[in-house]
C-alpha positions, 0 to 999 in steps of 0.5 A: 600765501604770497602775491604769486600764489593769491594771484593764480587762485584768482585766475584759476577761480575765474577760469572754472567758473566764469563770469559773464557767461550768460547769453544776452537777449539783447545786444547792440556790439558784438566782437569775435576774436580769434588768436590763430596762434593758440586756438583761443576764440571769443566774443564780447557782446554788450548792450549799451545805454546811454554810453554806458555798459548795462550787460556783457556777456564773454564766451569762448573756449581757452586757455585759463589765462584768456578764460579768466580776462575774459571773465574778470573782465566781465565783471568789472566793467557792467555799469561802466561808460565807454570813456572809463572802459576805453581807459581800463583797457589802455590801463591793462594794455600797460599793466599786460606788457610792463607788470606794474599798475596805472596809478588811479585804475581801479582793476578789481580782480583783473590785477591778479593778471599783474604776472602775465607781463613775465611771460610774453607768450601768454599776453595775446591770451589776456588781451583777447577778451579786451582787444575783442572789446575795445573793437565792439566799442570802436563799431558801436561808436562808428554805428551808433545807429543798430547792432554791430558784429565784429570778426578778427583773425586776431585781436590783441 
């Protein structure tokens, strides 16, 4: 099985069975985004504790490319700080338009959407989830006071 074909099980497993899709009870940055574009809609919900992520949750309908980032990413960042998801993000937001990895990025699963860079139509796909959660981050730290709900026209 060559790279390619490794690749597009992993999306294809996040896809049908995503993760992170549990509801909450209880959240303090919530972000909706939308790309008008294809229809692609979702929301990140977290429930932050000390600067660090403790639950997430990502709903949305999609295509299986925004379905899995949205689910690999789910995965990895619960347990993560704020400062280490901002550079995971600025790390995918490289390895979306170029293909290649960061060094020193732990991705997980989220390497799989290496091959999107090759089609520039589906990066807005991949980077919804995590432009959808880089503006729940950027509301939370702007109002660290209570709960934060973001909507968007278009994230990514």
């Amino acid at each position: 099985m060559n790279f390619d074909e490794l690749y597009r099980d992993v999306i294809l497993d996040h896809h049908q069975h995503p993760r992170g899709a549990r509801p909450l009870d209880k959240s303090n940055a919530d972000s909706s985004g939308l790309n008008p574009t294809c229809g692609d809609d979702v929301t990140v919900k977290f429930l932050i504790v000390d600067d660090t992520i403790a639950e997430v949750e990502v709903q949305g309908h999609g295509c299986a490319i925004s379905t899995a980032a949205g689910s690999m990413f789910a995965e990895r960042v619960k347990g993560m700080r704020l400062d280490d998801l901002k550079s995971l993000i600025q790390g995918l937001r490289t390895l979306l338009k170029t293909g290649e990895i960061p060094p020193d990025l732990e991705l997980g699963d989220l390497e799989a959407l290496a091959g999107v860079s090759r089609f520039p139509v589906r990066v807005k796909c991949a980077m919804l989830p995590l432009a959808t959660a880089e503006q729940a981050i950027a509301a939370f730290e702007e109002h660290r006071h209570g709960a934060v709900t973001v909507r968007t026209e278009s994230a990514g």
